[in-house]
C-alpha positions in Angstrom: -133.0 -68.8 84.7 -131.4 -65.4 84.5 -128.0 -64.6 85.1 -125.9 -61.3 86.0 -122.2 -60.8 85.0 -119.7 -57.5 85.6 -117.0 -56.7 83.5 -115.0 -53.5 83.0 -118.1 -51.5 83.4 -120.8 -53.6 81.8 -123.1 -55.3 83.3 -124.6 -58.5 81.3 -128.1 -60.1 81.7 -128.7 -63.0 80.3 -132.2 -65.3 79.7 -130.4 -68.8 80.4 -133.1 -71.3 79.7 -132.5 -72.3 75.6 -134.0 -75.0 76.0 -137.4 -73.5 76.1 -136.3 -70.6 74.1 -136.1 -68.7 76.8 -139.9 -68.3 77.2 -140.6 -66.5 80.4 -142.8 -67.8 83.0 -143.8 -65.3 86.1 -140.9 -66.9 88.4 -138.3 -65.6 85.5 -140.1 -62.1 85.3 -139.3 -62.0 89.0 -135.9 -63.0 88.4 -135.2 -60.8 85.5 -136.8 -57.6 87.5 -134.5 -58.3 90.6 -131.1 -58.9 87.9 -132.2 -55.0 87.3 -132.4 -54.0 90.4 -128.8 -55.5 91.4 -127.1 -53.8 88.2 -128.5 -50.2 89.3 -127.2 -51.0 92.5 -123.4 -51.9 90.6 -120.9 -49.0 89.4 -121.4 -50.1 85.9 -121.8 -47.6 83.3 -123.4 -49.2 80.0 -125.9 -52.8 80.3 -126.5 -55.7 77.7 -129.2 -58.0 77.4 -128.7 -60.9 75.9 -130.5 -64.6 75.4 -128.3 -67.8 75.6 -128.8 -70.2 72.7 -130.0 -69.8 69.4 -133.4 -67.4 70.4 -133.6 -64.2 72.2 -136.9 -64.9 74.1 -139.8 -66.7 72.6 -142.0 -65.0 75.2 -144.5 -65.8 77.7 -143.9 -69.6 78.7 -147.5 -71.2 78.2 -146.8 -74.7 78.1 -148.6 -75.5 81.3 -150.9 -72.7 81.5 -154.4 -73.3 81.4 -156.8 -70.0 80.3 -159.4 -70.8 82.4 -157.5 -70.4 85.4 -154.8 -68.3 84.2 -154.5 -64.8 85.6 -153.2 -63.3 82.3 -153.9 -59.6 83.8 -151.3 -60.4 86.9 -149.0 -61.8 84.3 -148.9 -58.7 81.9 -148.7 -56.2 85.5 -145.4 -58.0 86.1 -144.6 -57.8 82.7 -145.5 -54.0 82.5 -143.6 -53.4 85.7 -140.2 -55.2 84.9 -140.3 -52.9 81.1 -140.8 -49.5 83.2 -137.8 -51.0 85.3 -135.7 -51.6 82.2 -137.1 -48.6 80.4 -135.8 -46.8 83.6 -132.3 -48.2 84.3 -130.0 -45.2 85.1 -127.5 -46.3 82.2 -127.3 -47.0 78.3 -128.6 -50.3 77.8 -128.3 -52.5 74.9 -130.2 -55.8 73.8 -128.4 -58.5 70.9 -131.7 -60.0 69.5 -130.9 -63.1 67.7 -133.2 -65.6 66.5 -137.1 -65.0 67.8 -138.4 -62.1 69.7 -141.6 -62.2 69.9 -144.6 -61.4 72.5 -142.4 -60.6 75.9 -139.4 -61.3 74.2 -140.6 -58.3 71.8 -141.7 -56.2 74.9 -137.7 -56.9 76.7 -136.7 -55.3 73.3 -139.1 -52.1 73.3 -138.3 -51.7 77.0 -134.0 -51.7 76.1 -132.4 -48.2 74.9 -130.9 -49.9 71.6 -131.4 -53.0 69.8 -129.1 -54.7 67.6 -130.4 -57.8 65.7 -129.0 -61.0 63.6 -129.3 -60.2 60.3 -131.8 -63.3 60.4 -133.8 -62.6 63.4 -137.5 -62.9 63.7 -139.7 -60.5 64.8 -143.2 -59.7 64.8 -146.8 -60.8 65.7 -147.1 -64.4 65.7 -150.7 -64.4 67.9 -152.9 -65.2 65.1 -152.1 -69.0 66.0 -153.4 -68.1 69.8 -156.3 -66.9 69.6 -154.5 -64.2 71.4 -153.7 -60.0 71.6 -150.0 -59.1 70.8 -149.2 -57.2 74.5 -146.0 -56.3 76.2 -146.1 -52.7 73.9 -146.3 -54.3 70.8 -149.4 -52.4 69.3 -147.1 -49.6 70.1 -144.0 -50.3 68.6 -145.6 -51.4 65.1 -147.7 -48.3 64.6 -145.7 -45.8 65.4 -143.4 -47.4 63.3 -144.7 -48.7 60.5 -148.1 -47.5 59.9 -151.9 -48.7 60.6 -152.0 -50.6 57.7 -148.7 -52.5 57.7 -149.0 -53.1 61.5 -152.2 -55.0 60.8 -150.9 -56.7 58.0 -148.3 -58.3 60.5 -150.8 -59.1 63.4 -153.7 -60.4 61.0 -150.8 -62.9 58.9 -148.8 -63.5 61.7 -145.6 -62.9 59.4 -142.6 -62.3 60.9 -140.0 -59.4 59.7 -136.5 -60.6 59.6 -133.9 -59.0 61.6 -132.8 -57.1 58.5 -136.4 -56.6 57.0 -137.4 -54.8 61.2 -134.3 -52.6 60.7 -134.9 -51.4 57.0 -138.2 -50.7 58.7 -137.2 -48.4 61.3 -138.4 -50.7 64.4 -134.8 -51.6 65.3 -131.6 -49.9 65.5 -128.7 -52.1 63.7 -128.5 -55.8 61.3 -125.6 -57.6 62.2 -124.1 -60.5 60.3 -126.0 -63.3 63.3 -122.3 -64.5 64.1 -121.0 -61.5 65.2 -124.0 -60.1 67.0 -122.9 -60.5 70.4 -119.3 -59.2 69.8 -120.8 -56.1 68.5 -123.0 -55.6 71.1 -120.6 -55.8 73.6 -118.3 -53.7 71.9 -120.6 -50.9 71.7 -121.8 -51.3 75.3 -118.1 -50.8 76.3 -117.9 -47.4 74.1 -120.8 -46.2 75.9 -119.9 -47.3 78.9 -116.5 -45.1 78.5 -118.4 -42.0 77.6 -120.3 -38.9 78.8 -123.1 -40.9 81.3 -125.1 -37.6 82.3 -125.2 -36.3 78.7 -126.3 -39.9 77.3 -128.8 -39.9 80.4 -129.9 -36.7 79.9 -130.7 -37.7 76.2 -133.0 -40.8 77.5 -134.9 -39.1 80.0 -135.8 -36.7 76.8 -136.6 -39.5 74.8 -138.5 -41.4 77.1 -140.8 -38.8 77.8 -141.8 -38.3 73.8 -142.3 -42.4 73.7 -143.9 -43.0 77.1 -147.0 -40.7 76.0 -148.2 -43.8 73.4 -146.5 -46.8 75.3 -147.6 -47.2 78.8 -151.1 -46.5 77.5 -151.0 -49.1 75.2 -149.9 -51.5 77.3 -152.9 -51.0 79.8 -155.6 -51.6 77.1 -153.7 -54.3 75.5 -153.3 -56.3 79.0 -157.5 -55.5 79.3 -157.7 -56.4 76.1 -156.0 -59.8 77.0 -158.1 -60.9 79.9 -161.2 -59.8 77.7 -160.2 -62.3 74.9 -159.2 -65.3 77.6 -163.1 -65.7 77.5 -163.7 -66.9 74.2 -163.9 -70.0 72.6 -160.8 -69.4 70.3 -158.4 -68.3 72.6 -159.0 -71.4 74.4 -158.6 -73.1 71.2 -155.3 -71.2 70.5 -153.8 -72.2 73.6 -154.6 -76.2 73.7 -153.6 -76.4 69.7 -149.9 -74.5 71.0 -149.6 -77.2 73.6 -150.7 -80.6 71.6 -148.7 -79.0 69.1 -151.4 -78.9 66.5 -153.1 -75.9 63.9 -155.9 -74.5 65.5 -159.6 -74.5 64.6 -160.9 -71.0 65.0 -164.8 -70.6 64.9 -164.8 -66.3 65.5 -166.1 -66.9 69.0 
């Protein structure tokens, strides 16, 4: 469920379902993608994204998806689309990142202007345990940020960085004590939304153009890469061991 809310020039989506850790199924992607659309449609000046409970977005929802059938490609495109529709929004938008953020919930977070994070957040890689290829921009975010070697180090373990440990590592813009995460957020969503809009806009158009060389890229080979890897043996493995809630067996094939 995603939710929209205007106040004093701030517009506020939210991922409302904490009771899945606001994992995002296609029908949510939808949702979220539209909750865009009708903010750029708004007079607000500024945006935050936000997730309700105690995680940010666990990512893609896969507790009923099967990978024989499932058309990860068609998943990924919508995913690819609603980031360009983020990356795009004609204000300043902000994201408050507590808890997990990982997979889609990682992409939300490449695809928002500037992240703030709880102090202990978790971010990272965790598809070791799938069978699975980080996506949603990932590869992108951890290389040009941190390096080939660390950025494999994170994929191969599947260790996540916490919300402190991502900042002091340049993938995130602010730590904020966890409890006063979303105050902060909103607080500096309201200064921007007070400012000078065409300079700030002005500012991420020239950004986006130096980051979209790698990203969108990336994102096509990793969602090929995705729908290469839903044909083997382990990724098959990955997904039934996520949903009887067990470790996985991986055989390398």
């Amino acid at each position: 469920m995603i939710t929209l809310t205007l106040d004093d020039g701030v517009a506020e989506i939210v991922l409302d379902a904490p009771e899945r850790r606001n994992a995002l199924t296609l029908d949510d992607l939808a949702e979220l993608d539209a909750a865009y659309r009708r903010a750029a449609e708004t007079d607000t000046r500024a945006l935050v994204l936000r997730g309700e409970g105690r995680v940010f977005c666990a990512g893609r929802d896969i507790s009923g998806v099967d990978p024989e059938t499932d058309d990860v490609a068609g998943y990924l495109g919508a995913v690819e689309r609603l980031m360009r529709r983020m990356a795009e929004h004609p204000v300043p938008t902000f994201a408050a990142v507590q808890g997990a953020a990982l997979g889609v919930g990682l992409g939300l977070a490449i695809a928002t202007d500037v992240v703030y994070v709880g102090e202990a957040a978790k971010v990272g890689s965790p598809f070791a345990q799938l069978g699975a290829l980080l996506d949603s921009g990932g590869h992108a975010l951890l290389f040009d940020r941190l390096g080939a070697h660390r950025a494999l180090d994170l994929i191969y373990t599947g260790d996540l960085l916490s919300g402190a440990e991502a900042v002091a590592a340049g993938l995130f813009s602010r730590a904020v004590p966890d409890d006063g995460l979303l105050a902060f957020t909103r607080e500096k969503a309201r200064l921007a939304a007070s400012g000078p809009t065409q300079a700030f806009l002005a500012s991420k158009r020239l950004i986006a153009s130096l980051r979209d060389e790698r990203l969108w890229p990336v994102i096509a080979a990793e969602t090929a890469g995705q729908e290469a890897l839903r044909a083997t043996a382990d990724y098959r493995e990955g997904f039934a061991a996520f949903q009887q809630k067990r470790r996985p067996t991986f055989r390398g094939d």
